[in-house]
N, C-alpha and C positions, 0 to 999 in steps of 0.2 A: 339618638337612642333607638335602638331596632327592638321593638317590643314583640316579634314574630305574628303578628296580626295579621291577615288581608286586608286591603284597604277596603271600604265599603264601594258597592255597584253603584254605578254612576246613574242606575235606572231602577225602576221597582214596575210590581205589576199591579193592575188597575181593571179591575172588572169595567166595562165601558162599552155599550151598544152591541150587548151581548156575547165579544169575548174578553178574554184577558188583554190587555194589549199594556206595551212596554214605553213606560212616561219617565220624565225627568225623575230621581228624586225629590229635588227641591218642588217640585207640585205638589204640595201638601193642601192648602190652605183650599176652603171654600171657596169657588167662585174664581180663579186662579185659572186663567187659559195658558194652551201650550201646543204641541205638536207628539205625536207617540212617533214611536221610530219607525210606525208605516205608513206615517207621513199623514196621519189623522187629525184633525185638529180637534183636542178636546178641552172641557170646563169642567175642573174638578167638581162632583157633585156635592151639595150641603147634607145630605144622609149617608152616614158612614156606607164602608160597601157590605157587600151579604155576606153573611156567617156561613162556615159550613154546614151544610152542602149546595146551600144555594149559590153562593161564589166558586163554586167550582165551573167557572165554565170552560170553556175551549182556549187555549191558547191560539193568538194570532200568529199564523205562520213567519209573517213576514216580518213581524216583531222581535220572533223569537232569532228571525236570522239572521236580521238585523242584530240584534242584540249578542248571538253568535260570534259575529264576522267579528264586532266592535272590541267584545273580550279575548280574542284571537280563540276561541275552542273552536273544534269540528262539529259540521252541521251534522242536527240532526237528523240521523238514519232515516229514509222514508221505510215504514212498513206495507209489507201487502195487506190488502184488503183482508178482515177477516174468514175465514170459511165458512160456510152455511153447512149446517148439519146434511141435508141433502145435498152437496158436492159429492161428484163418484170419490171413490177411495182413492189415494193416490198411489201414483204408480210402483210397484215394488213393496208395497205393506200387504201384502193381502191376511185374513186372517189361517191361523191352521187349523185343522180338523180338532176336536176333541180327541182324545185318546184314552181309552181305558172307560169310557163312559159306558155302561148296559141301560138298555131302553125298558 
């Protein structure tokens, strides 16, 4: 019977040594060792993980590509760096003059 469902991910995320990193699911259990997919070994901890926005931390890159590759998606995009407000302006935006303004 095809009930149109996705199967569930064979991985879940896990706040862990300060980022996200990507574990079996069956890791549930307290005290439950294993491997994350950047090859980390972890033990699931006995205090649940942090509430938002404390568990929001960083996702582990290599987890995440891992975890990519494994689902067949495409990695993700790297971005540039953000801009700092004092970066010169970029090339071709300059601003225009006011017009119609009296002093």
């Amino acid at each position: 019977m095809i009930s149109g469902l996705t199967p569930p991910e064979r991985f879940r995320w896990l706040p862990y040594d300060g980022a996200r990193h990507a574990v079996p699911r069956e890791l549930t259990m307290p005290g439950l060792s294993g491997t994350t997919l950047c090859g980390e070994p972890v033990v699931i901890p006995d205090a649940p993980p942090p509430k938002y926005p404390d568990g929001m931390w960083p996702e582990c890159v290599a987890c995440d590509r891992e975890w990519r590759t494994q689902a067949g998606q495409q990695p993700r995009p790297v971005l540039p760096p953000p801009r700092s407000t004092l970066d010169e302006p970029r090339p071709g935006r300059t601003r225009r003059p006011k017009t119609g303004v009296s002093s």
